[in-house]
Each structure stands twice: as structure tokens, then as C-alpha cells.
C-alpha positions in Angstrom: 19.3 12.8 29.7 18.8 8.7 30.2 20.5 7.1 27.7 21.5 3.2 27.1 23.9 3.2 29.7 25.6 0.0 30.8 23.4 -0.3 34.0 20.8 -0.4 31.2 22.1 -1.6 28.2 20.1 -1.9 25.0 20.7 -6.0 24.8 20.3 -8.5 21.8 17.6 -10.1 24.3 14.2 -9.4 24.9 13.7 -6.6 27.5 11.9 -3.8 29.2 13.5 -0.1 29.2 12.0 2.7 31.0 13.5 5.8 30.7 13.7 7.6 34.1 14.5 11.1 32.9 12.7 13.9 30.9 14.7 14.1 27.5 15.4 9.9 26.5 17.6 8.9 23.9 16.9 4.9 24.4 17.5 1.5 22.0 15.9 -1.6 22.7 18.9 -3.8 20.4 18.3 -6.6 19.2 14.5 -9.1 20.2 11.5 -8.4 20.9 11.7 -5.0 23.4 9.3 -2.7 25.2 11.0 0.7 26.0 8.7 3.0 27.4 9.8 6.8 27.3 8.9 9.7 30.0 8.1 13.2 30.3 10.2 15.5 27.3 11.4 15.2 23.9 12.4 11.2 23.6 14.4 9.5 20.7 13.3 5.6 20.7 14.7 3.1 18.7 13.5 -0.4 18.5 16.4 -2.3 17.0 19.1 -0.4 15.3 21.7 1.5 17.5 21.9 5.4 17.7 24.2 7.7 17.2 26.9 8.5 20.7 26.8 4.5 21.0 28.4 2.0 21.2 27.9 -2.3 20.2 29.7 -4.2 22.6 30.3 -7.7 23.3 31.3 -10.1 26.7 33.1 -13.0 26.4 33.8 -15.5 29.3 37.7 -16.5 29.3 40.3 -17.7 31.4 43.6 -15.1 31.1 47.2 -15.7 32.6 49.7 -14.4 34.1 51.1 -12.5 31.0 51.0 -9.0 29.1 49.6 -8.4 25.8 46.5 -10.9 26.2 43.4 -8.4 24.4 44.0 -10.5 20.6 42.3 -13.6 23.0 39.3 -12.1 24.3 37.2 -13.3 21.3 38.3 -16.8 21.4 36.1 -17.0 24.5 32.9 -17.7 25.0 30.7 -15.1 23.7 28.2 -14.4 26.2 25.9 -10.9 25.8 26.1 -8.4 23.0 24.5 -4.9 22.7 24.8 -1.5 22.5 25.4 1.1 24.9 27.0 4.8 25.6 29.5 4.6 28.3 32.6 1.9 29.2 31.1 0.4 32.3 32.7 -3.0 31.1 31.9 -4.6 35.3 28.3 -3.7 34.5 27.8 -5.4 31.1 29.6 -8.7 32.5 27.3 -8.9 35.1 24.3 -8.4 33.1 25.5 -10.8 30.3 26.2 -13.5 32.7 23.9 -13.2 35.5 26.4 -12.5 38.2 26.7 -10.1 40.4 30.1 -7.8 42.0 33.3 -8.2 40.4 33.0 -11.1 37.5 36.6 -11.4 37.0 38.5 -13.4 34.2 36.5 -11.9 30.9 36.8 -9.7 28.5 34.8 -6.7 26.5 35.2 -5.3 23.1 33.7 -2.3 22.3 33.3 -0.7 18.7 31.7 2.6 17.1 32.5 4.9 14.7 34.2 8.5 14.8 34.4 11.4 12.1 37.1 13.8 13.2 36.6 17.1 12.6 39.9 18.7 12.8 42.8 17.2 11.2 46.2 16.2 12.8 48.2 14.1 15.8 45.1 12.8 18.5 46.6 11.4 21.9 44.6 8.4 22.8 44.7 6.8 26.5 43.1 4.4 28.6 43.0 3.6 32.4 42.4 -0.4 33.0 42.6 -2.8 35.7 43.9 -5.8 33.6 44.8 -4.9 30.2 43.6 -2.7 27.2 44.0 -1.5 23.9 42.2 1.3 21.3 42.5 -0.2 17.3 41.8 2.3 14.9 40.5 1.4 11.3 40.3 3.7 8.5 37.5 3.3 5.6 38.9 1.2 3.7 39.7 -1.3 7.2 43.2 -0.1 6.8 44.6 -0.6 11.0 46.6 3.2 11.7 49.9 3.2 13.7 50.3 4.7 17.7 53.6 5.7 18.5 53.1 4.4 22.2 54.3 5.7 25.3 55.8 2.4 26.2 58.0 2.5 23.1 57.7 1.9 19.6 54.8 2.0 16.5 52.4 -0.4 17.2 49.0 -1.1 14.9 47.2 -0.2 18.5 46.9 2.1 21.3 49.1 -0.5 24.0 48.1 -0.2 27.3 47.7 -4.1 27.5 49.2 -5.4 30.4 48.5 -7.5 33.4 48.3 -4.7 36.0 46.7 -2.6 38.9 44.9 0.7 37.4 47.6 2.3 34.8 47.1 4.8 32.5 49.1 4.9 29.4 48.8 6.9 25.9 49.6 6.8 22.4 49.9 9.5 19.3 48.0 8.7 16.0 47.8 10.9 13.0 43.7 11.5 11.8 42.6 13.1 8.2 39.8 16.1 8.9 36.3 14.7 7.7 37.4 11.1 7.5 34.7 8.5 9.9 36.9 5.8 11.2 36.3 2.5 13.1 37.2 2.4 17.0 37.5 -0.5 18.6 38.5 -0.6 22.4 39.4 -4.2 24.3 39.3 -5.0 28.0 40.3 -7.6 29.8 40.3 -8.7 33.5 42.1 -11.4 35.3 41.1 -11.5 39.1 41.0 -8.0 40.7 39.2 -5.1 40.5 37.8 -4.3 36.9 38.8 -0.8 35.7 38.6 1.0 32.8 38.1 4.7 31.0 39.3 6.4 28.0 40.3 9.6 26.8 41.1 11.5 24.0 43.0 15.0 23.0 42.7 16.9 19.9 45.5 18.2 17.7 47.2 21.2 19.4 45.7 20.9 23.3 46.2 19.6 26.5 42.8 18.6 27.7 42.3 15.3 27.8 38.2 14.7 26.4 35.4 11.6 27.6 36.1 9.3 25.0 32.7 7.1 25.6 30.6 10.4 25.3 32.5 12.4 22.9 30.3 14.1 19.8 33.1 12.5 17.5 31.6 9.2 18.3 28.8 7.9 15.8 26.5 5.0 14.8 28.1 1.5 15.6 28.2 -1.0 14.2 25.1 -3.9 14.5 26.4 -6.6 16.8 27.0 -10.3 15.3 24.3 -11.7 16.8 21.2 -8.8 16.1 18.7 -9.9 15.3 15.4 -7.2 14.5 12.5 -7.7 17.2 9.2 -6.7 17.4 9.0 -4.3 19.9 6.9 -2.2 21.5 7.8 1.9 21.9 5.6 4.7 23.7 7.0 8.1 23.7 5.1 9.7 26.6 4.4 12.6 26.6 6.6 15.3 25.0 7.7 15.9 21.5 9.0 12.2 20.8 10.6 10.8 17.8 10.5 6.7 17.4 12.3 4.6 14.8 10.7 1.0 14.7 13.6 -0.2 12.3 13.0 -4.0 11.9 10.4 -6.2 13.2 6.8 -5.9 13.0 6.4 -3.3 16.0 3.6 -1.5 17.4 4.7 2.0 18.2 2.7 5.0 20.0 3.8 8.9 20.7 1.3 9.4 23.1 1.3 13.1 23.7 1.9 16.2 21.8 3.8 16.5 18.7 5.7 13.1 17.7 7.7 12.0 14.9 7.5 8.0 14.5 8.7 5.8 11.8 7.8 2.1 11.2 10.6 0.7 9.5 10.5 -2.7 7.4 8.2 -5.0 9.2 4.6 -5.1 9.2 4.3 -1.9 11.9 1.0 -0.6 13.8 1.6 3.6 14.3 -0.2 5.8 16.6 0.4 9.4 16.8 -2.0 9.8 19.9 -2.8 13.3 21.2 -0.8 16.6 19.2 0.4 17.3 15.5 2.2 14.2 15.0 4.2 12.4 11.6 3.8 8.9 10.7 5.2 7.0 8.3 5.0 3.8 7.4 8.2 2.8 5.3 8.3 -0.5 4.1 5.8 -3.3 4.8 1.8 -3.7 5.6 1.4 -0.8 7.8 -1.3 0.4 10.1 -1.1 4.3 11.0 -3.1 5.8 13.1 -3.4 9.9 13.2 -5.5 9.8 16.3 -6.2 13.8 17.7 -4.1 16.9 16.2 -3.7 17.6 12.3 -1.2 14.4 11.5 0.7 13.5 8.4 0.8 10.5 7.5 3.0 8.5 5.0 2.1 4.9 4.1 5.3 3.6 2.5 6.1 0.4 0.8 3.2 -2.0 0.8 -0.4 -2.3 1.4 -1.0 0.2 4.2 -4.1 0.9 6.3 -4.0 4.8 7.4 -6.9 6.3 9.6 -6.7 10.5 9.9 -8.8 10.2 13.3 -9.7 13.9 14.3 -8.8 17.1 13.2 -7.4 18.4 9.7 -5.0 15.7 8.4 -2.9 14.7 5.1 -2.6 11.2 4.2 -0.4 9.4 1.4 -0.6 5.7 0.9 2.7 5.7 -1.2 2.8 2.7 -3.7 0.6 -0.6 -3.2 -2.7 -1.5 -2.2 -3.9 0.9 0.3 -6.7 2.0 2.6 -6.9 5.7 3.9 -9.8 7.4 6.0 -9.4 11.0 6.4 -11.6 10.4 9.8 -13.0 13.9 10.7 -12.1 17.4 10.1 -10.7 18.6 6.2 -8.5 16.0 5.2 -6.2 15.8 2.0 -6.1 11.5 0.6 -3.4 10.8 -1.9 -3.9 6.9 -2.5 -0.3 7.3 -4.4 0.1 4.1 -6.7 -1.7 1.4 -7.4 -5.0 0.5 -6.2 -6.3 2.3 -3.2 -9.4 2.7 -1.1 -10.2 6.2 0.2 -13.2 7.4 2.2 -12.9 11.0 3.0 -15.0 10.8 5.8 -16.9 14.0 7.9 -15.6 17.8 6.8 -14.2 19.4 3.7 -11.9 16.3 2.2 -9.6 16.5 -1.1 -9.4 12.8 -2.4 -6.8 11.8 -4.9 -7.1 8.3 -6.4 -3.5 8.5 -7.8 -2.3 6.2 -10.4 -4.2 2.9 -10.2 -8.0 1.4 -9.7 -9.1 3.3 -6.5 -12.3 3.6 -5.1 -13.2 7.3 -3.6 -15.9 7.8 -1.6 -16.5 11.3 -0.2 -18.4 11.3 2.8 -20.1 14.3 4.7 -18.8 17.7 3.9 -17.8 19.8 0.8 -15.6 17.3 -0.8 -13.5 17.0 -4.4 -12.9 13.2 -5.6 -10.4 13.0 -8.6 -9.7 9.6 -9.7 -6.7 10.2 -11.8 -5.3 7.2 -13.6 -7.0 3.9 -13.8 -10.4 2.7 -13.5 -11.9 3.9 -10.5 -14.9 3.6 -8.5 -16.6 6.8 -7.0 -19.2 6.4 -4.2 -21.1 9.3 -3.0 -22.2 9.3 0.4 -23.4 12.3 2.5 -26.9 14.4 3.0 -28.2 17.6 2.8 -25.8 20.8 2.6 -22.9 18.4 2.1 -21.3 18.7 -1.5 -19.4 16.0 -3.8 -17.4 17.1 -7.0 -15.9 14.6 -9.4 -13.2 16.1 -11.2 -12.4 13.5 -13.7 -15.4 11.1 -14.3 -13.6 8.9 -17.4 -10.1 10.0 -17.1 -7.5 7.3 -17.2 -9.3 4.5 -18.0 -7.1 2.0 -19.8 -9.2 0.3 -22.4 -12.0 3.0 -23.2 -15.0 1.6 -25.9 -13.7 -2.0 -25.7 -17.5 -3.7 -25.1 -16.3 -4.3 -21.0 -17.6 -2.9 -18.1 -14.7 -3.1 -16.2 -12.0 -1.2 -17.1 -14.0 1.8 -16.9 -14.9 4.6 -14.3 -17.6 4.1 -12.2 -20.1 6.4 -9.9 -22.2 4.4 -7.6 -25.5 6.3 -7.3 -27.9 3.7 -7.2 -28.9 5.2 -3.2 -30.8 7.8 -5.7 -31.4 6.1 -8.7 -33.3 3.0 -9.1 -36.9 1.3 -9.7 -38.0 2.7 -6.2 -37.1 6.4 -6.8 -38.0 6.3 -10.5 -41.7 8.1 -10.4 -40.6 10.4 -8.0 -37.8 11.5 -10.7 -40.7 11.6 -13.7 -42.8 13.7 -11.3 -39.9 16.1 -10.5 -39.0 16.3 -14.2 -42.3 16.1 -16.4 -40.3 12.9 -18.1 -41.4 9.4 -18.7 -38.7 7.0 -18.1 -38.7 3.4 -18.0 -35.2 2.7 -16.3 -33.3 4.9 -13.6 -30.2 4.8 -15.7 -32.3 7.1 -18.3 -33.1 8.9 -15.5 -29.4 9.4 -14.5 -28.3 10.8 -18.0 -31.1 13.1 -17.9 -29.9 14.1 -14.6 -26.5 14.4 -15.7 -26.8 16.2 -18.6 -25.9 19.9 -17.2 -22.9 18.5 -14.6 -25.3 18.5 -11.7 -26.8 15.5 -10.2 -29.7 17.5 -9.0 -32.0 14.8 -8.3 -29.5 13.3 -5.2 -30.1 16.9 -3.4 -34.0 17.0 -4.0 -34.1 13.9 -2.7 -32.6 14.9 0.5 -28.9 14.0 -0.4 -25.8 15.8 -1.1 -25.0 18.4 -3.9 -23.4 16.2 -6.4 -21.3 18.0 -9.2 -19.9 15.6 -11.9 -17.2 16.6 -14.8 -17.1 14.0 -17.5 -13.3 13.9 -19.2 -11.5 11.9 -21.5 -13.7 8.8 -23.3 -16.2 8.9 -20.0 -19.8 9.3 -20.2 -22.8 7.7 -18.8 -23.6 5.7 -21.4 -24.1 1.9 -22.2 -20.2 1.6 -21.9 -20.6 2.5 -18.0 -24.0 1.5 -17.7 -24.0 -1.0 -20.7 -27.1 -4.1 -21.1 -25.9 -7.3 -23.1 -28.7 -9.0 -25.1 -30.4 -10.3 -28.0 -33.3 -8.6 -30.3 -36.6 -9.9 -30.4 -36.9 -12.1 -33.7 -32.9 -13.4 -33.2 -33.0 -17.2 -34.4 -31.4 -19.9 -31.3 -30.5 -22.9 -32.4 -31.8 -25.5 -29.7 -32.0 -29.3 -29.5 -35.3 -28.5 -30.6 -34.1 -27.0 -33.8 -33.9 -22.6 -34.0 -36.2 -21.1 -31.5 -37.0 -17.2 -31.6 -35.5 -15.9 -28.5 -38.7 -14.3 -27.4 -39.9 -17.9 -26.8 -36.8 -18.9 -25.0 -37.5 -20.0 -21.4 -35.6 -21.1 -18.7 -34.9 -25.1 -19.5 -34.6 -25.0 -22.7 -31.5 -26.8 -24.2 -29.2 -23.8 -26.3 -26.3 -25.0 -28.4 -23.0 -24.1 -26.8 -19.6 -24.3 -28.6 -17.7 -25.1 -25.7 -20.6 -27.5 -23.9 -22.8 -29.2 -26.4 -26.5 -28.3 -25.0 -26.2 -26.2 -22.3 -29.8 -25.4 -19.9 -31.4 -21.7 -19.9 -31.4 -20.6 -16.2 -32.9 -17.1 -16.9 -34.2 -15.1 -19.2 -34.9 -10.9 -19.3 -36.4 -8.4 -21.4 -36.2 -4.7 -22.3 -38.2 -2.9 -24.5 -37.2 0.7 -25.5 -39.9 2.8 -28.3 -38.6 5.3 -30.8 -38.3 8.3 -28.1 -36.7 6.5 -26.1 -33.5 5.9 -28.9 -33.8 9.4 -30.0 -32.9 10.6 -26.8 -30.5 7.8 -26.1 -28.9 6.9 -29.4 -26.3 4.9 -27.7 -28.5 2.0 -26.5 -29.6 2.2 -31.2 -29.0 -1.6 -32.0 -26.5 -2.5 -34.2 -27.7 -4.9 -37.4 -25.6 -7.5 -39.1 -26.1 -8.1 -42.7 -26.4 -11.8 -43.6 -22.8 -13.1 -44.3 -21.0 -9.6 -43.3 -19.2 -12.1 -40.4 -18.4 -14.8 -43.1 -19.7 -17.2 -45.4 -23.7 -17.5 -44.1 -22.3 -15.7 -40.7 -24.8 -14.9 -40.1 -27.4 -16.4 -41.9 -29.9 -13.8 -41.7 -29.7 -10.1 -41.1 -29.6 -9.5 -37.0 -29.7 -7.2 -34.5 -28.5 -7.0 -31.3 -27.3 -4.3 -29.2 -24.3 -2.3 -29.0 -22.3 -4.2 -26.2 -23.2 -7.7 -27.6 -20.4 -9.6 -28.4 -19.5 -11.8 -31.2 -17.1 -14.6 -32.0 -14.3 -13.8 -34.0 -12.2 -16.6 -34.8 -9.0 -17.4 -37.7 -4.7 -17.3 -38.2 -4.9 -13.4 -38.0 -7.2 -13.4 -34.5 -4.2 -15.6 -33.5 -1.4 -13.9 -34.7 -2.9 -11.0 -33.5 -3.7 -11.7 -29.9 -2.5 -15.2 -29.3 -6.0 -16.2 -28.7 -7.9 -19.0 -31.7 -11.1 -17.2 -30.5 -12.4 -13.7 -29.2 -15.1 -12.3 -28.4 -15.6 -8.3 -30.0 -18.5 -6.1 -29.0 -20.7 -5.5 -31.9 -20.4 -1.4 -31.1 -16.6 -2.2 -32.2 -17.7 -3.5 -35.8 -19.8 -0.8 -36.9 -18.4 0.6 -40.4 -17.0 -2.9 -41.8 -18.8 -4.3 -44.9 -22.6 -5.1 -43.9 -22.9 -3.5 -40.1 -24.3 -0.6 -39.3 -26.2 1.4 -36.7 -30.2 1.5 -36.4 -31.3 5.0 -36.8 -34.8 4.3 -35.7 -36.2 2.1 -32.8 -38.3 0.7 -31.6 -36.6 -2.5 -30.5 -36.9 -5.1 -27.9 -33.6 -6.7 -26.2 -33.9 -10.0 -25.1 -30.6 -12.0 -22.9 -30.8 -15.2 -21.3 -27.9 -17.0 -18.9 -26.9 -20.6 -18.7 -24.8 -21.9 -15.3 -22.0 -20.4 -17.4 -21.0 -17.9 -19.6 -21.0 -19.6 -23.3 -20.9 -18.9 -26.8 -24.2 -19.7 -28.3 -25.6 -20.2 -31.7 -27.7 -17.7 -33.0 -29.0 -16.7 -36.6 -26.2 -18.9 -38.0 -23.0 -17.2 -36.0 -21.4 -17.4 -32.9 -22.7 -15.0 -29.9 -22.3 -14.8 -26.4 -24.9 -15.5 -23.6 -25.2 -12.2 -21.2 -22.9 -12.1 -18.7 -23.6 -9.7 -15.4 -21.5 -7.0 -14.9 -21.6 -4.4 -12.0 -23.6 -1.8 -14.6 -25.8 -4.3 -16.2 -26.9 -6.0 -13.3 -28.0 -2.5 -12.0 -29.4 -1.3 -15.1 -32.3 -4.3 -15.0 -35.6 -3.6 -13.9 -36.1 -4.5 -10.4 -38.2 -7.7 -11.4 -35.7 -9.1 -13.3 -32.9 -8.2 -11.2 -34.1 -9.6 -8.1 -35.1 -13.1 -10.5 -31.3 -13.2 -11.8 -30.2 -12.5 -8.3 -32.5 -15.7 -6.9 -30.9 -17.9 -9.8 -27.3 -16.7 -8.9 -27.0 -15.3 -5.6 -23.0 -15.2 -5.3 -23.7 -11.5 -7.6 -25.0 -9.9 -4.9 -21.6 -10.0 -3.8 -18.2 -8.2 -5.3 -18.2 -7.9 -8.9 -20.5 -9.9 -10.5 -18.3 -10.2 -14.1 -15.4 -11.9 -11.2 -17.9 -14.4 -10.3 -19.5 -15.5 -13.9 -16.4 -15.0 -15.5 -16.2 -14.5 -19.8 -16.0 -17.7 -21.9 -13.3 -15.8 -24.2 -11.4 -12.8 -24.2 -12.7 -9.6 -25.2 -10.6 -7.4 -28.4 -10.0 -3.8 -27.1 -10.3 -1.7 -30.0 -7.2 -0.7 -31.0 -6.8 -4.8 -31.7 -10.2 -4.6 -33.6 -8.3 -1.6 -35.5 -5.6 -4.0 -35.9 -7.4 -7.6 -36.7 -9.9 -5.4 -39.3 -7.1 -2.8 -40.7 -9.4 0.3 -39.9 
């Protein structure tokens, strides 16, 4: 088995290890190291030392002619540290200073850690060419006592003489179970440099490799380590890598490997066979490649790719990106707010806690959001099959008036202005908008459109407060006959066009930029009585607020200003959708229709006056930008092209805050 040995030390400088054996056990120490495995079952650790070691460090110093000199060595000149598993002290001078035969005049000191097994007297000796000592520490750094064979108790093992090769020995009493601190000094003053230890356990007479024993455990870090980034390949065989510190890029290469990233911001490749990644702490890339892997994002935002075969991926807390790759995959986005694309074959996706975004791929796949708002995107063709478990679950401020703290299913591929006659044909219907179109669609669980269309079977559970209604697929906007008061005096909205100067609270007279229209008849409300507009008695708001009765629809939002609004929310002024204010004094819900919506947009969101009280202006959000005819969408999208982009409502941002309903509960005392 190669290990570190101290021809090939694992140094606090930057290096290159390659094993030369077929079962490694290798550590790179301390800077940036490459360490490069072989054939067989390899251990591989970038930074921290392993277990058998030990740290050591070389000091350049000038000894006499006199006994007893080991308490000098470190007032030398430190000149290497590093970690390695046998006492080949000739070897590590050389390498930490360059030369080359015997250095002469330096010292070593080497330190691990040991866990006795067996209880009583242990005889310690060592062999050196000058001087050398063993000091043994307990846990609590308490030094233990040798009776020496030269005489007396001494806090050390004393062989520390100026001297040909001598062996000496001393007794020392260890507690069964107890892990200790060994620490062994060498020095050498002209001559040949020579030195080995030994130990015996309680009650024999062999004498035991002291440098190889299995008593020996993980030493301690040098003074000088410093984490690297390093680069590790297993090779093939079954390999298990520790990155430890650093930002490292690490690779198992063949058959089934274990690898672990460590802190740092760490790139993982499992390569060929049934490998383990995880990720640990940092911004992690992992990388399944072939086999069916497991990987285990960690700490941080992590990017973890399945590859081939059947694979289970966890992003663990933060923001994380998983592709199951091919084959059946399980995708656990864990905390926070994750990205996960199943990809080909039969995936499970698990949003986790958090606003994820799921999107299924080909295959027979199951998408459950969990908690948060999250985005579902179906993707796939014909014989493949999407189920939503939990369209609405976990959303964190149902029926508040705001499009984005809800669940969301992209299926605009299926349903929009171009697909909308084919849908009337299939169905015998007469819709005006694909969104009616979708709740039709919707209605029994199955998306059946999507698979007549040549698409995927699409299966959708609605839960919780979810539904595809105008709080997921809500339009903001004025009724026809609304009042606008301009610099032109109160215009009727329906004659609004872009231009024209609206009264703003925040801006004085603000310009129109664009204008849209919807017009919904009777049927249409009857079988959609969640798009029924909401009227306003004159003065239910407030003295003359507004000043005449009003309609608008259900997601309109109005001003809401006064001490309680403050004391409430810490906010002068907010804006509450008018769904929200149904039951106080003077608002209610239109039974019958029909009714003509009407919004218009300034360069900003604003509060605008209308019918005598403050409203807002519509402001795009990713459902209402989709819900407009194609016309108008494609006009809004000419006047403000940054919402083709992201999410519209983060680019036009709202002129006030927005009540959640338990606040309007609150402000109103319903």
C-alpha cells in the first residue's frame, strides 16, 4: 500500500503525488496539490492529514558538543512541515531544504496521536544517531513520567545524547481508551542520521513499529497549514476522496467512489460506476456522470447534474440547481429555493421547503412543490406523463391581490391566442382567452388538451387555497365608465389614450404609455364568477371616496391610507386588492356581467385618481402579462420590452405595498 512516506511526504507546499501502488492511502498537506491515485481502492485527502500519520516539522540548527540538546530544536529555523507515516527524519531534511545525502546539524519533531487499547506499563524506546526523546501528553496536555533506563523519572522518554546509534528505553503507565499526544524529537550533529522507535504493550516482550502501529491516529495540523485547492483523481478502483479545504476539483474516475468536497467552493465528479458525492459546505458542483450516483449538495448554493443512469439527488439547504440527467431520478431541492429539471425517464421531483421551480421533462414524472411558492414547467411529448401533486400548497400569502407569492404552472406551450380555436373546435366552447380555456381544461384534474395537442399526459391536483383562477392568472384594470381625472379635467377611461396626462399622487401628471381592453358577456362570468367585478358604493372608502359608485375588477387595488394603516403595518399608505374588501359597508360582488375592463400604464407604477379615490395603474405580472390577448400583449411588450425578460412585477416594481389579508382582517376588524 503507498502511503505518504517520507520519500514522499504530504508537504505544506504545492506538489504532485502519484501513488505507485494498487490500494493508496495519500495526503496532499497543506497548498494547492495534485495527487493522482492508481489501480485499487484509494483513500485521497487534499489537505487534512489521515489517520497512521504523522505532522512533522525540520528545523535548520547548529547543535554542540553536549547531551540533552532535543528542548533546542525549535529555536531553529523552521524549514519544511508536513505530514507523513514513517520516521525517515534524513529524508524529510533533505526534502525540506533542498539538499541531498546526510544534511547534518538539524533537527525533526514529530507529533500524532495514540488511543491505547489495553491498560498498564508500555516500554517506549528509540534508536538515534545524535539524540532523541518520546513526550507523552495526556488530554488535558498533562506531560506523563518515564522511569528511564538511564536512571531516574523524567517528563520524557531520554535517549538524548550526543552519540553513535544507541538504543535506550523507558516505562510509562497508559489508562485503556484514553487518546494521548506523542511527540518524538530528533536531532543530528555531524554523522550519520539514525533513528526508529518502538513500543511494547503491558505484559510482553515484543517490541512493536512505533511509526506504523494501529495505536497511532490523526495528527495534529502543522503550524503553518494552510488549506489548498487541489486537485484528486481516484483511478480506477473503489476510491474514497476528502477535498477538506480549498476550492478543489475532485474526480473518482472508475467504478464505485466515495468523494467529499469539504468547505471550499468544490467541483465533484463521480465518473464511471455507482459513486457518492457530497458536497458539504460551500457553492458546489457535482457531477454523477455514469452509474446510479447519490449525490448530496451540502451547505450553499450547489449545482448537481445526475448524468446517466438512475440517480438520487439532494440539494441540502440554499439556492440550488439539480438535473436528474437521464434514467429515473429522485430531486429533493431540500431548503430554500431550488431549480429542478427531472430531465429524460421516470423522475420524482421534490421542491422542498422554499420557492422552487420543477420542471419534469420526458418520462412518467411526479412534481410536488411542497412549501413555498413554486413554479412548475411541463415539458415532454407524447406518451410521456407529468403529475402535480400539490398545485397551491404552501404558498405563503394566499388571496392577498399578488401574483407572486403563489404557485405557478407554465402551460402557455399549449395555451395561448395561437392554439385557442383549435381548443373551441376540440371542445364545442367559445372562448375568448386561453386562460378560460385552461380552467375548462382543468376542471376534471386532467390537462387533456396538452396530450391532444401532441404533448404529454398532464395530471394536476389543486390543494390548499390554489386554483386557476384570477389569483394565478389574475388581470388588473379599470371598468368602462370609471372617471380619470386628467389635466384635462375627468376623462372616462374608455377614452384614455396613450399621452394623455393622468393625475399621479406621487408624480403630479404622469403620460399614458399604453392602454388595453377586455370585454367578458354574461356567459362568460357565469362560468367564471371569479373574474365578477367588484362595485364600490360612493363614499364606502371615505368621505366622497369614491365619489360615484365604481367598478373595477377583483385584483384592482386601492389606496388605503390613516394612523391605523400605520400602526398596523408601518406603512402611511397601502395598496389592498378590491377582492379583499368585499363585505365592508358599500362593496359587494357583481352577480351579473357583462363588463368591460379597461388598464392603462404610465413609465411607472402610480397611484392614480379615479372616480374621486385613489387606485393604482396596472402593473404586469408573470399571469397578467400572459392572460392579454396577443395584440395587446405584443403592444405592452413593444412599449416595455425589459418584461419579456424575468418577472415582469421585478422589473415595474409596485408604487406601495400590498395588505395580505390577514392585515386587511386586522386594519378592517373582520
Amino acid at each position: 500500500m503507498a502511503v505518504n512516506s517520507s520519500t514522499n511526504p504530504g508537504t505544506n507546499a504545492n506538489q504532485t503525488i502519484t501513488s505507485s501502488s494498487s490500494a493508496d492511502t495519500l495526503t496532499g498537506g497543506g497548498g494547492n496539490d495534485t495527487i493522482s491515485g492508481a489501480a485499487g481502492n484509494d483513500v485521497l485527502y487534499g489537505d487534512s492529514p489521515a489517520a497512521g500519520q504523522w505532522s512533522y516539522s525540520v528545523y535548520d540548527r547548529t547543535f554542540s558538543g553536549a547531551n540533552g540538546q532535543a528542548p533546542q530544536i525549535t529555536s531553529g529555523t523552521l524549514r519544511g512541515q508536513g505530514y507523513v507515516t514513517d520516521l525517515g527524519v534524513e529524508n524529510l531534511a533533505n526534502i525540506a531544504r533542498g539538499a541531498t545525502g546526510n544534511p547534518d546539524q538539524f533537527g525533526v519533531v514529530l507529533t500524532s496521536t495514540m488511543t491505547v487499547t489495553a491498560g498498564g506499563t508500555y516500554r517506549f524506546r528509540t534508536t538515534s544517531d545524535d539524540g532523541s526523546r518520546i513526550v507523552i501528553r495526556d488530554s488535558n496536555g498533562n506531560v506523563l513520567n518515564f522511569a528511564n533506563e538511564t536512571g531516574g523519572t523524567l517528563p520524557y522518554m531520554n535517549n538524548d545524547f550526543l552519540q553513535g546509534s544507541t538504543t535506550r528505553y523507558g516505562d510509562v503507565t497508559l489508562v485503556a481508551g484514553q487518546t494521548y499526544t506523542i511527540e518524538v524529537y530528533y536531532w543530528e550533529r555531524d554523522g550519520a542520521s539514525v533513528l526508529s522507535a518502538e513500543y511494547r504493550l503491558p505484559g510482553t516482550n515484543t517490541f512493536l513499529n512505533l511509526a506504523g502501529s494501529p495505536l497511532i491516529g490523526v495528527p495534529p495540523l502543522t503550524s503553518g497549514h494552510v488549506d489548498g485547492n487541489d486537485s484528486l483523481l481516484g483511478g480506477s478502483g473503489n476510491d474514497t476522496i476528502y477535498g477538506n479545504g480549498g476550492n478543489d476539483t475532485l474526480s473518482g474516475d472508475a467504478n464505485n467512489d466515495q468523494i467529499y468536497g469539504g468547505d471550499g467552493n468544490d467541483s465533484l465528479s463521480g465518473g464511471t460506476g455507482t459513486d457518492s458525492l457530497f458536497g458539504d459546505a460551500g457553492n458546489d458542483i457535482l457531477d454523477g456522470d455514469a452509474g446510479d450516483d447519490v449525490l448530496d449538495g451540502g451547505v450553499g448554493n450547489d449545482t448537481l447534474r445526475g448524468g446517466a443512469d438512475n440517480d438520487s439527488l439532494s440539494g441540502g439547504t440554499g439556492n440550488d440547481v439539480l438535473d436528474g440527467g437521464d434514467g429515473n431520478d429522485t430531486l429533493n431541492g431540500g431548503a430554500d429555493n431550488d431549480s429542478l429539471n427531472g430531465g429524460t425517464g421516470n423522475d420524482l421531483l421534490d421542491g422542498g421547503t422554499g420557492n422552487d421551480t420543477l420542471i419534469g421533462g420526458g418520462g412518467i414524472d411526479t412534481l410536488t412543490g411542497g412549501a413555498g411558492n413554486d413554479r412548475f414547467i411541463i415539458s415532454g411529448g407524447a406518451g410521456d406523463t407529468i403529475t402535480i401533486t400539490d398545485f397551491g400548497s404552501g404558498e405563503t400569502a394566499p388571496a392577498n391581490g399578488s401574483t407572486l407569492d403563489n404557485d405557478f404552472v407554465d402551460l402557455t406551450t399549449w395555451y395561448n391566442d395561437g392554439t385557442l380555436a383549435a381548443y373551441n373546435a376540440a371542445n364545442g366552447t367559445n372562448f375568448v382567452l386561453p386562460v378560460q380555456a385552461l380552467r375548462h381544461d382543468a376542471a376534471d384534474g386532467k390537462l387533456d388538451f396538452i396530450r391532444l395537442s401532441g404533448g404529454p399526459t398532464v395530471n394536476i391536483t389543486v390543494t390548499g387555497t390554489g386554483a386557476m383562477d384570477g389569483e394565478h392568472t389574475g388581470v388588473t384594470c379599470f371598468t368602462e365608465g370609471s372617471l380619470v381625472m386628467t389635466d384635462r379635467g375627468q376623462l372616462r377611461v374608455e377614452d384614455l389614450r396613450p399621452g394623455d396626462q393622468v393625475l399621479t399622487r406621487d408624480a403630479g401628471y404622469e403620460p399614458i404609455v399604453w392602454v388595453g381592453r377586455r370585454s367578458l358577456a354574461a356567459s362568460e362570468l357565469a362560468r367564471q364568477p371569479a373574474l365578477r367585478p367588484v362595485r364600490i358604493a360612493a363614499g364606502a372608502l371615505g368621505p366622497d371616496s369614491p365619489s360615484r359608485d365604481m367598478r373595477v375588477s377583483p385584483q384592482h387595488r386601492l389606496l388605503v391610507a390613516g394612523p391605523r394603516v400605520e400602526l398596523l403595518v408601518g406603512e402611511p399608505e397601502v395598496l389592498v386588492p378590491a377582492l379583499m374588501l368585499v363585505g365592508q359597508p358599500g362593496i359587494t360582488r357583481e352577480v351579473e356581467g357583462p363588463v368591460t375592463y379597461i388598464h392603462f400604464m404610465c413609465a411607472e407604477h402610480q397611484v392614480v385618481m379615479v372616480d374621486g379615490c385613489w387606485s393604482e395603474t396596472f402593473q404586469p405580472g408573470v399571469h397578467s402579462v400572459a392572460d392579454l390577448a396577443r395584440d395587446q400583449r405584443e403592444e405592452l411588450l413593444r412599449v416595455f420590452p425589459e418584461l419579456a425578460e424575468g418577472d415582469p412585477a421585478q422589473r415595474y416594481p409596485a408604487a406601495r405595498a400590498t395588505l395580505k389579508r390577514h392585515e386587511v382582517g386586522a386594519l378592517f376588524g373582520t
